[in-house]
C-alpha positions as CSV (number, residue, x, y, z in Angstrom):
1,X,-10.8,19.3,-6.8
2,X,-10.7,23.4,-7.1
3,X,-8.0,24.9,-8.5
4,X,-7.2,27.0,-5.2
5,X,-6.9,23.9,-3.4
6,X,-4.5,22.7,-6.3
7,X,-2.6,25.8,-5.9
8,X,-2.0,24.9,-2.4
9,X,-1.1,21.3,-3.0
10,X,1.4,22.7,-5.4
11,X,2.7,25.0,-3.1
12,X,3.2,23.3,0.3
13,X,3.5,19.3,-1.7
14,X,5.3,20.2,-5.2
15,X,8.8,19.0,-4.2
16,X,7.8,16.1,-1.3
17,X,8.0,12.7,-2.3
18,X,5.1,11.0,-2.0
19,X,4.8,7.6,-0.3
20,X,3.8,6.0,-3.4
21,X,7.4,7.1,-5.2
22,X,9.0,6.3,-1.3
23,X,7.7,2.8,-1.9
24,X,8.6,2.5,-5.6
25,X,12.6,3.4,-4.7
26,X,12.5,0.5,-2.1
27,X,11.5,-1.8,-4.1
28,X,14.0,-0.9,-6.7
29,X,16.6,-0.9,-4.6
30,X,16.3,-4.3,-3.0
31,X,15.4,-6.1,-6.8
32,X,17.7,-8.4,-7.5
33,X,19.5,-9.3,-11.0
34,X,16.7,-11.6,-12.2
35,X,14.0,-10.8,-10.1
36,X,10.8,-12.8,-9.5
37,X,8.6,-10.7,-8.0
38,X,4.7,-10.7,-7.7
39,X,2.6,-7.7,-7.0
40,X,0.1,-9.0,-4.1
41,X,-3.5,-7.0,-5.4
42,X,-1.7,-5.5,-8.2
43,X,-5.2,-3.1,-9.2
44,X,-7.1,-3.1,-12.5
45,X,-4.4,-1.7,-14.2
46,X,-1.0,-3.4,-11.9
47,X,0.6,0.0,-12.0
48,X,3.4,-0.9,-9.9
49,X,4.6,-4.3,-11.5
50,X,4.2,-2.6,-14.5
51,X,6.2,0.0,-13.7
52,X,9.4,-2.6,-12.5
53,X,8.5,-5.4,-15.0
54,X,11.7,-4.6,-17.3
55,X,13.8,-5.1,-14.3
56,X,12.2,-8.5,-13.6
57,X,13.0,-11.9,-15.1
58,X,9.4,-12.2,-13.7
59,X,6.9,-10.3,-13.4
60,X,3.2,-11.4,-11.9
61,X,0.2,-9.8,-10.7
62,X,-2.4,-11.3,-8.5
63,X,-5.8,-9.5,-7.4
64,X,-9.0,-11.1,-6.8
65,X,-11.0,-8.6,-8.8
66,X,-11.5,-8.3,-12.4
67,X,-7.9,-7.2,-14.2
68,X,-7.5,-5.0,-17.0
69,X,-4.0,-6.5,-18.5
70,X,-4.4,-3.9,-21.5
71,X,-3.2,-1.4,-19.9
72,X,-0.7,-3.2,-18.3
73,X,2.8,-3.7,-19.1
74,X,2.3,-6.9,-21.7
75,X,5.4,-8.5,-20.2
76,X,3.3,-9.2,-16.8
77,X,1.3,-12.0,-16.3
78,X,-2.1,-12.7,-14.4
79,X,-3.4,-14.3,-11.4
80,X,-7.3,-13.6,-10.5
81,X,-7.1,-15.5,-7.0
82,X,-7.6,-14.9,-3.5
83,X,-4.4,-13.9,-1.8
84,X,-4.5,-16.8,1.0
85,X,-4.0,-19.3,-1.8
86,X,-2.5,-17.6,-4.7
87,X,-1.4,-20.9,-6.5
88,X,2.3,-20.7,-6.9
89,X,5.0,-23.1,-6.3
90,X,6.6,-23.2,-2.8
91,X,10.0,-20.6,-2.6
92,X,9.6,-19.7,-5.9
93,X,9.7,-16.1,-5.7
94,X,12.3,-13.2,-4.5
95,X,10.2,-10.3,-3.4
96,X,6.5,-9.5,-3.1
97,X,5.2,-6.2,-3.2
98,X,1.5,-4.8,-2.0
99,X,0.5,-1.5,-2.6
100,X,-2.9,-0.1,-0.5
101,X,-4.1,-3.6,0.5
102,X,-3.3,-4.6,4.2
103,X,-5.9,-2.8,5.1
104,X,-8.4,-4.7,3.2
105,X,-8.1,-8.1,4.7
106,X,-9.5,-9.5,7.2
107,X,-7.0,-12.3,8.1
108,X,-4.0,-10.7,7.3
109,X,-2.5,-14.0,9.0
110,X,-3.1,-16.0,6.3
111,X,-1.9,-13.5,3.4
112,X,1.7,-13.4,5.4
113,X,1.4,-17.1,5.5
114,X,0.9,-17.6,2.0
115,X,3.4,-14.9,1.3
116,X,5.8,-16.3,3.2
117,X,5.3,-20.0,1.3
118,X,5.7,-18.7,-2.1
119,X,9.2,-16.4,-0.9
120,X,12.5,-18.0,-1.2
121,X,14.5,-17.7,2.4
122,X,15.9,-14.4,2.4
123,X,13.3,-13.0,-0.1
124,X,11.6,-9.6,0.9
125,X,8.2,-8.8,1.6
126,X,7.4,-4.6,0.9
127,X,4.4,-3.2,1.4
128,X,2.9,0.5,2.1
129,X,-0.5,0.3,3.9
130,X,-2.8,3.5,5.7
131,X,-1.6,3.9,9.2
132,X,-4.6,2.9,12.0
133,X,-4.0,6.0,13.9
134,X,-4.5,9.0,10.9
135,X,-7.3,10.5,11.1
136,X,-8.7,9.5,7.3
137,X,-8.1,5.9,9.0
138,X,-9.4,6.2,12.4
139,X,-13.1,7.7,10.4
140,X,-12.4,5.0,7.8
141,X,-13.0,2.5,10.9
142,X,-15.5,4.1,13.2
143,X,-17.4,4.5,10.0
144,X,-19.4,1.3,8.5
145,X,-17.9,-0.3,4.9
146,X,-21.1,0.4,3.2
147,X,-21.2,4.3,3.4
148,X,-17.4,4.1,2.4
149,X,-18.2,4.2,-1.4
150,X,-20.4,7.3,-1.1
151,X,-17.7,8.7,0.7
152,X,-14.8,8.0,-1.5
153,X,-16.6,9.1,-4.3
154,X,-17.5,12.5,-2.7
155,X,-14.2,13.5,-1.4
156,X,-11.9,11.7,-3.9
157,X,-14.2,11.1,-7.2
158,X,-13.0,7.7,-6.9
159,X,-15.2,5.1,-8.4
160,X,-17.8,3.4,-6.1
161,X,-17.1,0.1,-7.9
162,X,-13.0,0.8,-6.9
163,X,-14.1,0.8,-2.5
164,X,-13.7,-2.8,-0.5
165,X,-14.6,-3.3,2.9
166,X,-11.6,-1.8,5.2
167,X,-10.2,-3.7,8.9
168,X,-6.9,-2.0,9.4
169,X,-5.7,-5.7,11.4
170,X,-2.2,-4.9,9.2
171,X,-1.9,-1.2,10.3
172,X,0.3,-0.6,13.5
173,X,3.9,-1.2,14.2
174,X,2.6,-3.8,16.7
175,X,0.0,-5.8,14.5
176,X,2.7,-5.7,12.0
177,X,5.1,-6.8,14.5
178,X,3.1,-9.6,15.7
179,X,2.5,-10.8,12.3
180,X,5.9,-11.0,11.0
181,X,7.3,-12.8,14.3
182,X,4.3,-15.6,13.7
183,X,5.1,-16.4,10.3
184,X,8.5,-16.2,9.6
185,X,9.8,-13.1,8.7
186,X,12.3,-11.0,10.0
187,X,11.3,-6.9,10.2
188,X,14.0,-5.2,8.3
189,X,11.9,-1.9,8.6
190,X,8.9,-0.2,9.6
191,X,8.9,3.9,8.6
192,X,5.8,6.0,8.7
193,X,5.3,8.7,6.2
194,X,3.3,11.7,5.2
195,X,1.2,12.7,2.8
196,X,-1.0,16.0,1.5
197,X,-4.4,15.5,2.9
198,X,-6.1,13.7,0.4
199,X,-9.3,13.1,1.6
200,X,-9.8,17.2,2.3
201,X,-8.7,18.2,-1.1
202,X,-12.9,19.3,-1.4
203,X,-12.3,22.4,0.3
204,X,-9.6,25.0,0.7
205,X,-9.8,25.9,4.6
206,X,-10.0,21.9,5.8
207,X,-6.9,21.0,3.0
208,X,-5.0,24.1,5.0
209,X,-6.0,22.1,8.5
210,X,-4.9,19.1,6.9
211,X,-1.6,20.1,5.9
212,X,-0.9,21.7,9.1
213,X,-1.6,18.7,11.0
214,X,1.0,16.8,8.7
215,X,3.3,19.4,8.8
216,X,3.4,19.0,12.5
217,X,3.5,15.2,12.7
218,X,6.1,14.8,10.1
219,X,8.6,17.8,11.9
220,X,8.4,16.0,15.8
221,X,9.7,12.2,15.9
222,X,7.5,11.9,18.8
223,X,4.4,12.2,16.4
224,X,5.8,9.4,14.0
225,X,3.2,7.1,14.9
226,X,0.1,9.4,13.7
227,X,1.6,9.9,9.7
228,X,-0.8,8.7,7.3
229,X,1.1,5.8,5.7
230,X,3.6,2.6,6.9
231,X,6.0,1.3,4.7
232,X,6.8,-2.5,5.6
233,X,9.6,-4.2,4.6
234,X,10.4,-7.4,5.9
235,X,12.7,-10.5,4.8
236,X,11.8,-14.1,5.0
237,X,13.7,-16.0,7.8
């Protein structure tokens, strides 16, 4: 990342919330007084549950990948299992959260499913997920999953090891729609946000594009649909 591209990020990004804190305040301000909450694909490090676990009576992460619990909060606890059948007990639990994962699976169907299982009634499903229609998105899917790593690494400096295999079949206010009315849940709120242009933060004159573009979609209502992120949040019937 140059520093005259940091500059600009500073400049035109230094005061906007991004989605990441959006999505934190939701999920804080829906816990309840002795939460039990699981982070669905918590990451290496479950940055998120870590971040709420003092707030939580419980406090789990689940991923599929290899976990790094050292540099988690120590009051969290582990699943390594696939998200279709994470293990727990039937309405065990009062909100699950997933951060930057809907977009990974192929059979989101079975994850809401699941999800849905392990939720007491009325518990809340949150999650934040890349939107289908942004543009880092639509290339994301037009491109194949095995020149993503290369990519990521080049533009973000993300690890290659840290890319799965993208479907976006969670990432639309329809598909997400659809979803929630065939296993159980009630859609308590869809909201699309913006974000600085990630991807472009290689180059100066294409992060200035960038943050035009989201400048314009976040000012006009109309353009709603074409922000870079959806924040889910939906409640088991």
């Amino acid at each position: 990342m140059g520093s005259l591209t940091s500059k600009l990020n500073k400049r035109f990004y230094g005061k906007k919330s991004h989605p990441y804190k959006i999505y934190l305040e939701e999920i804080v301000n829906r816990l309840p007084n002795g939460a039990k909450v699981l982070d669905a694909g918590c990451g290496h490090d479950a940055p998120v549950i870590s971040d709420i676990a003092a707030a939580c009576d419980i406090a789990v992460g689940a991923d599929i990948t290899y976990l790094n619990p050292c540099n988690a909060n120590p009051s969290v606890k582990f699943i390594i299992n696939d998200l279709s059948a994470i293990g727990l007990c039937d309405a065990c639990l009062d909100m699950v959260i997933s951060r930057s994962v809907m977009e990974h699976i192929k059979t989101p169907e079975d994850i809401f499913n699941e999800i849905n299982r392990i939720l007491k009634p009325g518990g809340y499903f949150i999650f934040l997920t890349p939107n289908l229609y942004d543009y880092a998105s639509i290339f994301s899917k037009l491109i194949p999953n095995r020149f993503h790593p290369l990519i990521v690494k080049m533009t973000e400096g993300r690890n290659e090891d840290d890319t799965f295999p993208a479907y976006y079949k969670a990432n639309t206010r329809r598909d997400i729609q659809d979803l929630a009315s065939g296993t159980g849940f009630e859609i308590k709120e869809i909201e699309f946000l913006g974000q600085y242009p990630a991807y472009l933060m290689f180059n100066p004159f294409v992060f200035l594009i960038g943050t035009a573009y989201d400048r314009m979609v976040c000012r006009f209502n109309c353009l709603a649909f074409l922000r870079g992120w959806i924040l889910g949040v939906l409640q088991k019937l």
